[in-house]
Structures are given as C-alpha cells and as structure tokens.
C-alpha positions in Angstrom: 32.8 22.7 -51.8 30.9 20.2 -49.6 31.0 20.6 -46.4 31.5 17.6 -43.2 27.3 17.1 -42.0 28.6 18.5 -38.4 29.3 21.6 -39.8 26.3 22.2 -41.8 24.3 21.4 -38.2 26.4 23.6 -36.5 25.9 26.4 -39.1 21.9 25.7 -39.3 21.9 25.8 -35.5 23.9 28.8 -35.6 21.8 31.0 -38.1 18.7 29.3 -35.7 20.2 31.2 -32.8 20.8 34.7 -34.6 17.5 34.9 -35.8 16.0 33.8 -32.1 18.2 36.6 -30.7 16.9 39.3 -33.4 13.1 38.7 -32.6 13.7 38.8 -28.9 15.5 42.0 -28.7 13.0 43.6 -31.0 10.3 42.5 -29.1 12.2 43.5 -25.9 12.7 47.1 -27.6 9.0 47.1 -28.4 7.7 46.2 -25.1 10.3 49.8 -23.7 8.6 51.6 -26.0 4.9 50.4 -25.0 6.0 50.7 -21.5 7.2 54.5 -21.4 3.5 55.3 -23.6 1.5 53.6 -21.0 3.7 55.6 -18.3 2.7 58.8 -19.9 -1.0 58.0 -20.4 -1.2 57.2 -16.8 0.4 60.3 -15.9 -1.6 62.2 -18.6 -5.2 60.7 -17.0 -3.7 61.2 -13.3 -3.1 64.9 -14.1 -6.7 65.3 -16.1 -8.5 64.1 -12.6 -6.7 66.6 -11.0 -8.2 69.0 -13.2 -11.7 68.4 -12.5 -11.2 68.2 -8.5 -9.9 71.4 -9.2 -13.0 72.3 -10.7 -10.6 73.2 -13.9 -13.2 71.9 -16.4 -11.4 72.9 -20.0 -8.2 71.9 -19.1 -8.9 68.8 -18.2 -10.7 67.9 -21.1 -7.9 68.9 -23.4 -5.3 66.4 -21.4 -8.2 64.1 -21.5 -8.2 63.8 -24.7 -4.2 64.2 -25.7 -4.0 61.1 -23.2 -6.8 59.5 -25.5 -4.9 60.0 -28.6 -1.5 58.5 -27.4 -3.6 55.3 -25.5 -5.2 54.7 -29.2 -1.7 54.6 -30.7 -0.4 52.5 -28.7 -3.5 50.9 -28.6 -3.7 51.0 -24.6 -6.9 50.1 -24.1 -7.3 50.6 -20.5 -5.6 54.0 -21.0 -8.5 55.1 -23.3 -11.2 54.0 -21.3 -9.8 55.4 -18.0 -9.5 59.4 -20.5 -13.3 58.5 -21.5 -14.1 58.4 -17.9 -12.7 61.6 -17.1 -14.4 62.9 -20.5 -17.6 62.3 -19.3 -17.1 64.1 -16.1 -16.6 67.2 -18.5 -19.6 66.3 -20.8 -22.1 66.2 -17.3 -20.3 69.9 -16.0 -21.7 71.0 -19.7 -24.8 69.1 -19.2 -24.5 67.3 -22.0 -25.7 64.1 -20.8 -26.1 62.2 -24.4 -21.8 62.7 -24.7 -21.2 61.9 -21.2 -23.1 58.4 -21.6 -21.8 58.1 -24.9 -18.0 58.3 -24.1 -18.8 56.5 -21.4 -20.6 53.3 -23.4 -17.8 53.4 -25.3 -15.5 52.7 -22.2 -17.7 49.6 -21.2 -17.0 48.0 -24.2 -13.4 48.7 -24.4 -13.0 47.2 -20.2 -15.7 44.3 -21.8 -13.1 43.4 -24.3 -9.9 43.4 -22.3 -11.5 41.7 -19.0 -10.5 44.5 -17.1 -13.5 44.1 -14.6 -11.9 46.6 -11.8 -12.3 49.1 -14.9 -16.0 48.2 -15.9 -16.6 48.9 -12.1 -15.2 52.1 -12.4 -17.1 52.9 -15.6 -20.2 51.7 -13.8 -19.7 53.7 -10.6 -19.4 56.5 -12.9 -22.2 56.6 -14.6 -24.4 55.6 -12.0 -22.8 59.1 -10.1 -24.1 61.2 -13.2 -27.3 59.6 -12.8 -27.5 60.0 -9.2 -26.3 63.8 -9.4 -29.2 64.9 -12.5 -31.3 62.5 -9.9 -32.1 59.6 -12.3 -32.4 57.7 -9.1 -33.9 54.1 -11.1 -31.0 54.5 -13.7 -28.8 54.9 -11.2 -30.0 52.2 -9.1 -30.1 49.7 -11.9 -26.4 50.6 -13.0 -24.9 50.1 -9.4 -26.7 46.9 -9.1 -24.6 45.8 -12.4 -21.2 46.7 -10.6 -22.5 44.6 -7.8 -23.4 41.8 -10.0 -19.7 42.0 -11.3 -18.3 37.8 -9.9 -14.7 38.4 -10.5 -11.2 38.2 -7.9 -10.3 41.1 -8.9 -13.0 43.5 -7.2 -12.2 43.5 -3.4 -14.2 43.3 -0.4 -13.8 47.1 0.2 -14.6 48.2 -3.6 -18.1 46.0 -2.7 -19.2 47.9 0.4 -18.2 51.1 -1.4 -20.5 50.0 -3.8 -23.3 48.6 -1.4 -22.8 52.3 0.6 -23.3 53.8 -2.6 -26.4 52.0 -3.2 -27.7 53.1 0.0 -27.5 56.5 -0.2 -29.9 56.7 -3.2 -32.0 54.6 -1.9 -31.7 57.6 1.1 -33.2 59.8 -1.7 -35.8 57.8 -2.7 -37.2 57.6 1.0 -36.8 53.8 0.9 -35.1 53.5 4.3 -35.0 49.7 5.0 -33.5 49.0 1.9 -30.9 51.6 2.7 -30.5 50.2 5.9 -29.8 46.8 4.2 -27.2 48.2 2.1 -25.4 50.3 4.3 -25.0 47.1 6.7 -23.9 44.6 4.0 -21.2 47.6 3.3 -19.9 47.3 7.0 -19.9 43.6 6.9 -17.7 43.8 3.7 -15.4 46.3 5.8 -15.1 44.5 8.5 -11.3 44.0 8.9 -10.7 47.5 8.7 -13.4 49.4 11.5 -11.7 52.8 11.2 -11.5 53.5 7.4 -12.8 56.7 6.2 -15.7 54.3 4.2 -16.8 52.6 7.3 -17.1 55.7 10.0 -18.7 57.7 7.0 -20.9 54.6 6.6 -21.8 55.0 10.6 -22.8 58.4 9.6 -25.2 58.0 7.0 -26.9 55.3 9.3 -27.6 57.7 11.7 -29.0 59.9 9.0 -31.3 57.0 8.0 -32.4 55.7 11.5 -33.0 59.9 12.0 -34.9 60.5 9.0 -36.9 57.1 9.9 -37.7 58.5 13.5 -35.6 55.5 14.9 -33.5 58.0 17.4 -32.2 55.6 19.7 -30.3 54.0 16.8 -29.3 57.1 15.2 -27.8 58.2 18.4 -25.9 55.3 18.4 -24.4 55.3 15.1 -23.7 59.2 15.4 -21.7 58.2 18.6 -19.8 55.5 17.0 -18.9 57.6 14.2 -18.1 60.8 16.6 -15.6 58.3 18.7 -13.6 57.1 15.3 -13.6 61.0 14.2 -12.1 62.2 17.6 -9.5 59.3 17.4 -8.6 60.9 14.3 -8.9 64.7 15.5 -10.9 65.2 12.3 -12.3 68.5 14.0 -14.2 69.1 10.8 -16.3 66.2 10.8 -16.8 66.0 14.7 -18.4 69.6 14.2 -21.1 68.2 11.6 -21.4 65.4 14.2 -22.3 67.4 17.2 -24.7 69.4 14.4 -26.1 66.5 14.0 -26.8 65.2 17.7 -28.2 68.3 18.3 -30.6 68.2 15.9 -31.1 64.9 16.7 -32.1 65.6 20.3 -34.1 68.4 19.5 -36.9 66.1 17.3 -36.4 64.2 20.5 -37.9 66.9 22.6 -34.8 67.2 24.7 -33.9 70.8 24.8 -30.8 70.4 26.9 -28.6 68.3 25.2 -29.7 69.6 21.5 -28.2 73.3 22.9 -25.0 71.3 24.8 -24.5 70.0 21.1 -24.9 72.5 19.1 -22.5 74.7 21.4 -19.9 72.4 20.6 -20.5 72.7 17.2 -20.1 76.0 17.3 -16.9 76.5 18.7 -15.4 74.3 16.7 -16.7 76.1 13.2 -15.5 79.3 15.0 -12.3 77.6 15.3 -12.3 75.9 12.0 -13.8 79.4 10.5 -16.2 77.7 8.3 -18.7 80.6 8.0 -21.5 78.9 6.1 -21.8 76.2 8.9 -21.3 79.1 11.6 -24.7 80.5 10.2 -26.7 77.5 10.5 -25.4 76.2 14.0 -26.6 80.2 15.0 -29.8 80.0 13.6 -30.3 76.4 15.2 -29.2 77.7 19.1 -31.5 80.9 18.5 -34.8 78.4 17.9 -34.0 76.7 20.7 -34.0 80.5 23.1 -36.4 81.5 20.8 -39.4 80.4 23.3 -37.5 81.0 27.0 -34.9 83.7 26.3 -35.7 86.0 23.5 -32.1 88.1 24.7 -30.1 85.2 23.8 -32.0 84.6 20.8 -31.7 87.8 19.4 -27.9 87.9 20.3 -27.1 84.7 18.1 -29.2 85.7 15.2 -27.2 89.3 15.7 -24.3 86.6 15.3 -25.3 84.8 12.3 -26.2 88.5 10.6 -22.8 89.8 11.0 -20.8 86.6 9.6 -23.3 86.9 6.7 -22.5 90.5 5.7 -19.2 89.0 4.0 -20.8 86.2 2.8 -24.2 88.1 1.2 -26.8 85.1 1.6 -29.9 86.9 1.0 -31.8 83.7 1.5 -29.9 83.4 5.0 -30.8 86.8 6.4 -34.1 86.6 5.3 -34.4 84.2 7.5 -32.8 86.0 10.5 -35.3 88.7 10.0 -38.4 86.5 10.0 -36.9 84.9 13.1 -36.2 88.8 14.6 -40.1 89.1 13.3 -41.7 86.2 14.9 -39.9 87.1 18.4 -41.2 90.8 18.4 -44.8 89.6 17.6 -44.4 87.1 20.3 -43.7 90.6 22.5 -46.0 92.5 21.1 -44.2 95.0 19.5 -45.5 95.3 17.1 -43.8 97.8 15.0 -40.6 96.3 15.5 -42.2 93.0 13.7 -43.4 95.2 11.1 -39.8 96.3 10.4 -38.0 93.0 10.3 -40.6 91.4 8.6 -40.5 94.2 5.3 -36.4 93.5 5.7 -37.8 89.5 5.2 -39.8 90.8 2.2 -37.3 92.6 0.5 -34.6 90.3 0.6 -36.9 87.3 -0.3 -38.1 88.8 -3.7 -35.2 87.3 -6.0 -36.0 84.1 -4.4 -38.2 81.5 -6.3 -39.1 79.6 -3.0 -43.3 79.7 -2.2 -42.8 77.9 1.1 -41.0 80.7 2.2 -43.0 83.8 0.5 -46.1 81.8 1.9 -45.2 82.3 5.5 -44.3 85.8 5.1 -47.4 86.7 4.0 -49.1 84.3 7.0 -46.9 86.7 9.4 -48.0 89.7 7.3 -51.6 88.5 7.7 -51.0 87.7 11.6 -49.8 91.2 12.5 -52.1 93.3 11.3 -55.0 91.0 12.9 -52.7 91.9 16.3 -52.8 95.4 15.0 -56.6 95.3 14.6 -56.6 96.0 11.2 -59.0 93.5 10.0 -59.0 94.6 6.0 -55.7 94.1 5.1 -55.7 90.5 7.4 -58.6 89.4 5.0 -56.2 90.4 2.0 -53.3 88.5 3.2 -55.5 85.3 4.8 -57.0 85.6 0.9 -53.2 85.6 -0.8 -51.9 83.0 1.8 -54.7 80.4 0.3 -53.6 80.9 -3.0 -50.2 80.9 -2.2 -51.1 77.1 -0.9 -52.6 76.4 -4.1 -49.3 77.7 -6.3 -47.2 75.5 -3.7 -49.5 72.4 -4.3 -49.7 73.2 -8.1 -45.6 73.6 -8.0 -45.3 70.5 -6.2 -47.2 68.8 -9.0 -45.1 70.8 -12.1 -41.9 69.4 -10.7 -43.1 66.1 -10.8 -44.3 66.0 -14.0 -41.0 67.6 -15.0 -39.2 64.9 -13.1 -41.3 62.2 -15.5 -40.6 64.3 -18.3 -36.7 64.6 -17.3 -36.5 60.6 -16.6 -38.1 59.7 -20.1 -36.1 62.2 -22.3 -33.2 60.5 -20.1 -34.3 56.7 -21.5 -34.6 58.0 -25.3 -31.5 59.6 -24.9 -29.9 56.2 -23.4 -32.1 54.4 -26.5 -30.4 56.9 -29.0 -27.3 56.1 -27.4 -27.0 52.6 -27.6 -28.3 52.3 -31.1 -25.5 54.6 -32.4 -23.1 52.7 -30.5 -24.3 49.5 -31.9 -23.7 51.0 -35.6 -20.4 52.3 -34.3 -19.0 48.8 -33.1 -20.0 47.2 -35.8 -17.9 49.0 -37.8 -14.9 48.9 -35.4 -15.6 44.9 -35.6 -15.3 44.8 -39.1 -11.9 46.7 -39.2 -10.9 44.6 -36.3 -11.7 41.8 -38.6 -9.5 42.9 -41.2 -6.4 44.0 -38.7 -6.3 40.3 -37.5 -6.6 38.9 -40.8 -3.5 40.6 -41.6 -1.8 40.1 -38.4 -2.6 36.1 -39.1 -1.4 36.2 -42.1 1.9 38.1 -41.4 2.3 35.2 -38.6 1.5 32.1 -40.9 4.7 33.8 -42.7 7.1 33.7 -40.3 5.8 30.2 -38.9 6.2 29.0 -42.6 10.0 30.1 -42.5 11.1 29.0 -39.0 9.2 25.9 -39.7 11.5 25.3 -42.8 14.5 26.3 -40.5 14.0 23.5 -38.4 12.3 20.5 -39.8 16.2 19.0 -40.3 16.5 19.0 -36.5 13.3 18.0 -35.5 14.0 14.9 -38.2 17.5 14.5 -36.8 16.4 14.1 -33.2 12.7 12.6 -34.3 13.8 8.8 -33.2 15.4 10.2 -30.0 11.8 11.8 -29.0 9.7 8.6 -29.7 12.4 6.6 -27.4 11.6 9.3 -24.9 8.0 9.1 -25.3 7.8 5.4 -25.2 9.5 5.8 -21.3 7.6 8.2 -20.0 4.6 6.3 -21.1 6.5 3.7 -18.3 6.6 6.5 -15.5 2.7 7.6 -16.2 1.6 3.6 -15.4 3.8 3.5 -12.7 3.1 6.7 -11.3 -0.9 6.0 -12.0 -0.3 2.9 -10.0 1.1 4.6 -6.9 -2.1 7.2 -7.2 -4.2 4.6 -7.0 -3.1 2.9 -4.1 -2.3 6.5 -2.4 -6.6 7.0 -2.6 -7.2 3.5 -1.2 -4.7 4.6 1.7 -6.5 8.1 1.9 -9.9 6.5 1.8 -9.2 4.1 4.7 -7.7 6.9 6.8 -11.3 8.7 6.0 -13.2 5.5 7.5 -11.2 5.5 10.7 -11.6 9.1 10.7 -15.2 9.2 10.9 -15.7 5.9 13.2 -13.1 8.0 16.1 -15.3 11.4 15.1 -18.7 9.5 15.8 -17.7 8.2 19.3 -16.4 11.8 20.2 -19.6 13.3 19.5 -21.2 10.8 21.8 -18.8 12.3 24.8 -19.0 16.0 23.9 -23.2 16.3 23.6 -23.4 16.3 27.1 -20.5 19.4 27.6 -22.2 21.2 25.5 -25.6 20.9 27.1 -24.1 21.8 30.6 -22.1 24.5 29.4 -24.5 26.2 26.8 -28.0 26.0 28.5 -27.5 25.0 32.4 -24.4 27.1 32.7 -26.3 30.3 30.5 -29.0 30.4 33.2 -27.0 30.3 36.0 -24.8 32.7 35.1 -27.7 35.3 34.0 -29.3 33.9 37.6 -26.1 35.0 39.5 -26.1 38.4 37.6 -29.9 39.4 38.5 -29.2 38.0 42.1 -26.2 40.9 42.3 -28.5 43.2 41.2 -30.0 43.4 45.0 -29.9 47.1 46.5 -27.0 47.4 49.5 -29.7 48.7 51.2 -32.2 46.3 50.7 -28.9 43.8 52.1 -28.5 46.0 55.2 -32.1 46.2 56.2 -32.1 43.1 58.4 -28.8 41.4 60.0 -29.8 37.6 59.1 -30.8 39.4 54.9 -27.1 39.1 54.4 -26.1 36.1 55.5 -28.8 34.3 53.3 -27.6 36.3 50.6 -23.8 35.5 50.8 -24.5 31.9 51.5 -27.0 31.9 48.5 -24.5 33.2 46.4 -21.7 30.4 47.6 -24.4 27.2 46.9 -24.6 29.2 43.1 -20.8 29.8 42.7 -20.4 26.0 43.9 -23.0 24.3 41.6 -21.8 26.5 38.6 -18.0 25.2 39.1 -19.2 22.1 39.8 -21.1 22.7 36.0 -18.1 23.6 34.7 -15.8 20.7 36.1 -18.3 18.0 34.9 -18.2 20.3 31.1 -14.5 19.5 31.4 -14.9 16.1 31.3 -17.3 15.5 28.6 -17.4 17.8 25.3 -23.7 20.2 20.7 -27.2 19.0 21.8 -30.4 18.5 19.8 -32.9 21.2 20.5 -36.5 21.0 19.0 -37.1 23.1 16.2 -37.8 26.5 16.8 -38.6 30.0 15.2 -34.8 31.5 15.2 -35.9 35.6 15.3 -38.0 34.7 18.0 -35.9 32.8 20.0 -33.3 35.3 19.8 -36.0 38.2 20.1 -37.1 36.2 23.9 -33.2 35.5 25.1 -32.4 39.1 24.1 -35.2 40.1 26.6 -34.7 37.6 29.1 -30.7 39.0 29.5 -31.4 42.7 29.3 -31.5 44.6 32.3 -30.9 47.9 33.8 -27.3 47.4 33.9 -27.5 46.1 30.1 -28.9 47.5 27.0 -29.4 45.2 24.3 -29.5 46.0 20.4 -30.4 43.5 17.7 -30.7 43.8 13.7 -31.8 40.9 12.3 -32.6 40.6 8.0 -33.1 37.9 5.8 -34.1 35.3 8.1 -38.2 35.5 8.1 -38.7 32.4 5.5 -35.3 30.2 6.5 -36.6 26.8 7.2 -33.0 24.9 8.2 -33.5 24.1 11.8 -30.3 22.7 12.2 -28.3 25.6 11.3 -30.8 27.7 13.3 -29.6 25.9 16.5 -25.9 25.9 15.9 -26.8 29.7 15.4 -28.9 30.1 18.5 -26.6 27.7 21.1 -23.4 29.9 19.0 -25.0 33.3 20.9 -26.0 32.3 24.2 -22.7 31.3 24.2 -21.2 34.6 23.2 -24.0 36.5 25.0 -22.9 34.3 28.3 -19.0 35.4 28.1 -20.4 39.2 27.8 -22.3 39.1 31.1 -19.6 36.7 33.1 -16.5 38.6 32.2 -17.2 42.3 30.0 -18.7 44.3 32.2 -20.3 45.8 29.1 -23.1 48.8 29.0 -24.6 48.0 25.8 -24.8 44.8 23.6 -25.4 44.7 19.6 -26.3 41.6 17.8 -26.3 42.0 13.9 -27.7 39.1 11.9 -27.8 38.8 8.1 -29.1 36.3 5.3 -26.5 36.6 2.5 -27.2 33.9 -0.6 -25.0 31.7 0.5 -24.2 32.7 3.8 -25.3 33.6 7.2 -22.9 36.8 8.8 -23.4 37.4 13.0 -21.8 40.3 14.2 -22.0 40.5 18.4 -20.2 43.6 19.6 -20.3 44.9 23.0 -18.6 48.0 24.7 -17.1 46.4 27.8 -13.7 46.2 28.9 -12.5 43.1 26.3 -9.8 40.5 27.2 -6.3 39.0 26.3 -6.7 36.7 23.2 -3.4 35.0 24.2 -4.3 34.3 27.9 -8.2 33.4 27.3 -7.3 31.4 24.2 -7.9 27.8 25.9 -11.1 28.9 27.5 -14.2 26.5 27.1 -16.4 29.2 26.0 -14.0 29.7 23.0 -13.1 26.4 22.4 -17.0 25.4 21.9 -16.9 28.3 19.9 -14.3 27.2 17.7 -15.6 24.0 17.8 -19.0 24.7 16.8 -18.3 26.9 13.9 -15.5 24.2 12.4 -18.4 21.9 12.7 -20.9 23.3 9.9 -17.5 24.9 7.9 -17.8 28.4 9.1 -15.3 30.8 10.1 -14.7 33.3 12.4 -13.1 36.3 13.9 -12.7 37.7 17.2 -11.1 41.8 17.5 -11.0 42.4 21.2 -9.3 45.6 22.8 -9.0 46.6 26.4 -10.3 49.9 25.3 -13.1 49.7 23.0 -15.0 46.1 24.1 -15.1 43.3 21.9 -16.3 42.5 18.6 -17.1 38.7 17.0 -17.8 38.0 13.6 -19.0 34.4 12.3 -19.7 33.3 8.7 -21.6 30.6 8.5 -22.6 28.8 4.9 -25.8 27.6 3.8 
C-alpha cells in the first residue's frame, strides 16, 4: 500500500519527535540521579569535616572515604577531591606525611582537570597548612605563593587576602618581619570593603604581633587598639582578654609599669569571668613580675593565685615556675631557707621536663644561694654545672638544627618519591581515560550515524528553502556592515570634538587647581598653627588680641577670596620630584601636637613616572587639607602600596567624619573625583560620624 508523500513526512516527522522525547527524558532522569549522588557526597564530606574539628580522627576517615567511593561512581570529580582533602588531614594526625601529600597530589590533578580553580586553592591552602604545622616553612611558602599565582574570576578578593594573611604569618615564623608586614597589608587592602570581618580584625592582630616582635611599639599599639575597638563592637570578651594580654605585655617591653598592670588587670577579670584557667595562670604570673620588685605581698598573693587554679589543672611545668618565682623573691629578702624550700619544690617538679633553659637557671639560683649562705664549695659545684649546662643548651640548639635540615630534606625525597609515583599512576589513568573516550566516541558516531539517516529527507526537502534564506541574509550583513561603518565615522567625529572641548577646559581648570591644592594647603595649615597660640599667651597684653583676631580675619578673607577665584577657574605641572620624600617632608611639615601622623609607604623606592607621582602627591595634600580644615582628627594614617599594575593609597583618620550626601559638591571632592577620573583610577570614600574617615584610591600604572 503506498502511501500520499504528506503522510510519509508526517510519519518521519512523527517517529523524529518520539525518539527526541525518549533521549531527553532519559537524560533528564540521568541528570536526577547524578544530582541526588552529588547531594549525598556533599553531605557525606560536610559531615567528615566535622569529624576532624571534632578531633574525631577514625570516623572521619571512614566517611571520608565512603564519600570517595560514591564521588568515583558517579564520577564527581570535585566530590573526590574535596574527600582527599579531608583524607589528608587524617594522614598528617597519623604523621604520615608521604599519604597526606599523596592523596592530596592526587586532588590537584583531579581540580587541574575539571578547572575547578576555587578547589586547587583549597588543595593548595591545605597542603601549605601541613607544611606550616610539621614547620616546612620554604615548602610551605612556595605552595601559598602557587594559590596566589592562581589568575582566575573565580577566586575573590577575600579568598586573596586570606591567602596573603596566610603568607604572613609564616613569614612571622621565619623572623622575616617586613615581608610579613607586606603581606599582611596587601591582605587588608584586598579586604577593604568589609573593615570588620573576622579576617581583617584578626589581620590587625597579627600586625601588632609583628610591629611587637620588631620593637616597633608605637605601631603595635596602634593595631592592638584597632583590633581591641572591632572586638568590643562585637563583645567578643574572649578575644578582648588576649588583647589586653597583649597591651600589657606590650607596655611592659616599653618600660611602662603602669599601664602593662592596668592591662593585664583587665585581662584578668575577664578570664575569671570567661573561666579560661590556662589563660588565668599566665595573666597571674605576668601581674606577680611586675610586684615582684616593689610589693613582694602582692606578688606572692597572685602566684598563691595561679597555684591554686593549677591544682586542677596539674601543669607541672606551670608551678615550677611559681616556685622559682616564690624562690627568687625570698632570696631577694634574704631568707634564705624559705628560697631553699621553693627552690627543691622547682627542682622536683622540673625533673620530667626536657627543657635546659629552665634546669639551667635552677641550678644558677642553686649556685646563688649557697654563695648568700656562705657556703663557697657547693657554689663552685653549681657555677661548674651551670657552664656546662650552657654548653648542653648551645650543643641542643645546634642538634635541633641539624634535625630541622635533616627533617626538611627527608621532606623533599619524600615529595620526589611522591611525584614520581604519581606520575606512573596518571599515566595509567590516561591510558584508561584513553580507552573510556574511545568508546564513548564511538557509541556517539552511532547514534549520529542513525539520526543522521532520520533526517537527511528533511534537510533535502527544505535544502532550497535554506539557500534562499542564506542568499538574504547575505543582503542584511552588507547592509548592516554599511550602517557600522558610517556609525564609527559618526563615533570618530564625536571623539575629535570631544578632545578639542577637553583641551580648552584644561586650559581653565590648571589655574583652580593650583589655588586650591598648593596656595589654599598652606594657608589652611598657616591658620591651624596660628590657633595653636596659648589663651594665655592672648591675654598677656590687651592690644596681643586684637592683632590676633584681626590677623586671623585678613587669613579667613584671603582664603575665601582663594576659594571664590578656584570657583571660577578649574591640575598644575610640578617639577619632578622624589615622591617618598616629598610625602616624608609634607607629613612633617602638617604634624603637630594636636596631630599625630602615620605613614607606610612600599614599593615605591625605584618608580621613575613623575607624572603619576604628582597626581599622587597634589591627590594627598588635598585629602590631608580636608582632614585638618574640617575632621578634627587626633591621629592621621597614610598607607601607600606598589602593586604590579597598580598604585593602592589608603588615608584614614579618626576625626569626627562628614555627610557624603551634604559634602558631595564640595571642591575638595570634586578635584578629587576629578583627578582620579583623569589617569582612570577609582576610588572610595567610607566616612562615619563615629569612627573618622577612610579614602581608598586605585590608581593604574
């Protein structure tokens, strides 16, 4: 029976549709089924992580590793590598470092594969922290510097600076503090829209750590203070108590005995409210050195204090310590039997400690009293075993760095041994790859071949339709490329008209910006010194005021007179100049005893573009000017940094800040604006009412 040549379309058509509709909902049903496994992986690896914060090391390895079975399945890559992660955290706890970095080259190369770059950080991060905790502090170094290097969209400004803070805080170990310093900045820079994440106050912290450990106090009292003031916004009691730890410490290296025992009181009573006992024995100890040389009474009550919270706890190292201190007080007395006493308590408790610093001063104190007690023999002895306790310490000192050598070349053999078994293992994985793809081609080739067949009649049926179509759309393109063309002539003219109005404008606003930036600058920092005169100095003769308030109207007159004449015209060409050193001299020339000014300046000790130096220098007198006219601000910070292909200044004050909406129009910001548009920066301004002002300018090179 032959049927009419519609109806064999239609059925062709129709059979076309079915078999469309059959691979759809298969795939549809597929894609269920991969979703629900990658559910259950996720949930699998979530719960595995819980594990080990938990410190529940077995447990977590075995869901570690279900979840790693059901990811290969499914063949969920980013499932595996995220359970190999977590595998390797279990491998370290077993200090098994060859497995740990093992699993863990094998999740590289799985994150490699996919592109999953915020994964390859995370891999990265991770095995730079096992470095960093068996402190392979070059390994580790090397492998957060790769998860720097990473150049993708994906990785966000704040997975950078935890990165760059990261960095940092080895180089803290190392004892390479600039470096640090560097690194801790560029991690504050890269969190700059959010100032009171948890990152960015603990970032505040460690600064103060580093500026502390480098003897630079001043800064290190004013990071601790910044972070303190974010921590008490969030009533974070615990970390205000380490805080006021620190401070104290911090003012006792700084000789100032009154504030180190303020702050460490106020340590104290929050650990006693907190009832962290550990931290209690330390912020004890610390108050009873400080009365240990002008109140012995209160001294002894606060090591009396740190004894009794120990006698839970049962430090031995910690109440050793208490009765050296109790040992050292009662020689200081001479009582000497009483030293005797706590010092053979110190002796006892030290013995199952391997620590020669500290059996080296015992025996100095041993040697001590019995000089005091005249007993000149057994001085001798201990003088002669207090040498050679100085020669075990050196000798010691020397063993443990051999053994770190030792430790950090076993480390690269193992890393050698690694990668060359993982080499031999993905080339076999390749080679099966190989073959899984060959037969995935050829199972497609198949069902091209048969759709292909399906519908060659109706792409032959509508073939002449589809070259008619061509043939007019190769109409539109001409016409259409015709109307691009004469849109970039249009465009092009609009440029040149463009740049003949910008050129005459620039003649009209070089003379603003002179008056406003340099004239008006002076004058304004000549009108703050002049208020700086005493009352009294005023009141000491009748006619001393009058010259003084009529001095004061001729300089309020010529500056508004400055400012009208600003208004009517609107960037001026300095000579070169050195730009540290010019910012180094205005910094100097504006501080005063009203205002203390901070600046951090890196990168800029070979840049040679003299141009962007002055938009940069004319850019902070003219910030630096708005501070002293309207902030009434304390203390002044100007942060500079050389990126590679940018230049970041931070200026951040602590006065009383503005209304964005009502100071909008100003000519200080306008300039501002202006300037920056000028050489294609940006910038951002964060002022509150509460907390001062903050302005942040990216300019590019």
């Amino acid at each position: 029976m032959n049927l009419p040549f519609q109806a064999q379309r239609f059925l062709l058509f129709f059979a076309i549709l079915f078999t469309a509709i059959q691979l759809t909902q298969c795939k549809k049903v597929a894609s269920a089924e991969n979703d629900e496994f990658r559910n259950l992986v996720d949930s699998l690896n979530t719960e595995a992580f819980s594990n080990i914060i938990d410190k529940q090391w077995e447990t977590s390895f075995l869901v570690a590793k279900k979840s790693d079975s059901i990811a290969t399945i499914h063949n969920y890559k980013k499932g595996i590598a995220k359970s190999l992660r977590i595998q390797a955290y279990y491998w370290n706890h077993k200090v098994k470092l060859d497995s740990a970095f093992r699993v863990l080259q094998q999740a590289e190369r799985l994150e490699i594969a996919t592109k999953n770059y915020v994964g390859l950080r995370a891999v990265y991060n991770t095995k730079a922290l096992l470095y960093k905790r068996n402190e392979l502090y070059d390994e580790a170094l090397e492998v957060y510097q790769k998860a720097l290097s990473i150049q993708d969209s994906s990785i966000t400004n704040k997975q950078r600076s935890t990165t760059h803070a990261n960095l940092g805080n080895v180089y803290v170990k190392k004892g390479v503090y600039d470096v640090a310093v560097y690194h801790l900045q560029q991690s504050l820079l890269l969190n700059k829209d959010d100032t009171t994440s948890r990152q960015t106050i603990k970032t505040y912290t460690n600064l103060g750590n580093v500026y502390s450990l480098s003897s630079d106090y001043n800064l290190a009292e004013f990071y601790y203070k910044k972070a303190l003031k974010h921590y008490k916004n969030k009533e974070n009691e615990t970390e205000i108590a380490k805080l006021y730890n620190n401070l104290g410490a911090l003012f006792y290296e700084k000789n100032e005995d009154a504030l180190s025992l303020e702050y460490f009181k106020k340590s104290i009573q929050l650990k006693e409210k907190t009832q962290d006992s550990s931290a209690l024995v330390e912020g004890y100890l610390n108050i009873a050195e400080l009365y240990s040389d002008r109140n012995h009474s209160v001294a002894f009550e606060y090591l009396d204090k740190a004894e009794n919270h120990l006698q839970t706890t049962e430090k031995a190292s910690y109440l050793a310590k208490i009765h050296l201190s109790k040992a050292a007080m009662y020689q200081t007395k001479g009582q000497i039997a009483k030293a005797k006493n706590e010092l053979k308590k110190a002796i006892l408790l030290s013995k199952n400690q391997e620590k020669l610093t500290f059996e080296r001063y015992l025996v100095k104190k041993q040697a001590e009293i019995a000089f005091q007690e005249r007993n000149f023999k057994n001085a001798y002895n201990y003088r002669i075993a207090y040498e050679k306790l100085n020669d075990s310490v050196f000798n010691e000192e020397k063993l443990w760095e051999i053994a770190a050598l030792q430790k950090s070349a076993q480390a690269k053999m193992k890393k050698i041994e690694v990668a060359s078994l993982e080499k031999d293992r993905a080339l076999a994985e390749e080679i099966a790859l190989r073959k899984q793809k060959e037969n995935e081609q050829l199972y497609a080739y198949l069902i091209v071949f048969g759709l292909t067949l399906c519908l060659v009649s109706v792409i032959a049926f509508y073939f002449y339709k589809l070259k008619k179509t061509t043939s007019q759309l190769a109409k539109q393109q001409e016409l259409l490329l015709q109307e691009r063309i004469q849109n970039l002539v249009n465009n092009q003219e609009l440029e040149i008209i463009n740049a003949t109005l910008t050129a005459r404008s620039k003649e009209k606003e070089a003379i603003s910006k002179e008056l406003h930036n340099n004239i008006g600058s002076l004058l304004t920092s000549v009108k703050f010194h002049f208020q700086a005169f005493d009352e009294n100095v005023l009141k000491a003769h009748n006619g001393t005021k009058k010259l003084y308030d009529k001095t004061m109207q001729i300089i309020n007159t010529i500056t508004m007179e400055i400012r009208s004449i600003s208004h009517r015209f609107d960037q001026d060409p300095i000579p070169e100049f050195n730009l540290k050193n010019a910012i180094a001299n205005f910094s100097e020339k504006v501080q005063n005893e009203r205002l203390k000014v901070h600046t951090a300046i890196h990168g800029l000790e070979n840049f040679q573009n003299s141009q962007i130096s002055i938009f940069i220098f004319r850019i902070l007198q003219e910030l630096v000017n708005n501070t002293l006219k309207h902030a009434v601000a304390t203390n002044l910070t100007i942060y500079i940094t050389k990126n590679t292909d940018h230049i970041n200044i931070m200026v951040e004050d602590d006065g009383k800040g503005f209304d964005m909406q009502q100071h909008f129009n100003g000519i200080g910001l306008k300039n501002l604006r202006k300037q920056v548009q000028i050489i294609e920066g940006n910038y951002h301004i964060d002022s509150n009412k509460k907390r001062g002002t903050t302005v942040t300018i990216d300019i590019p090179i």
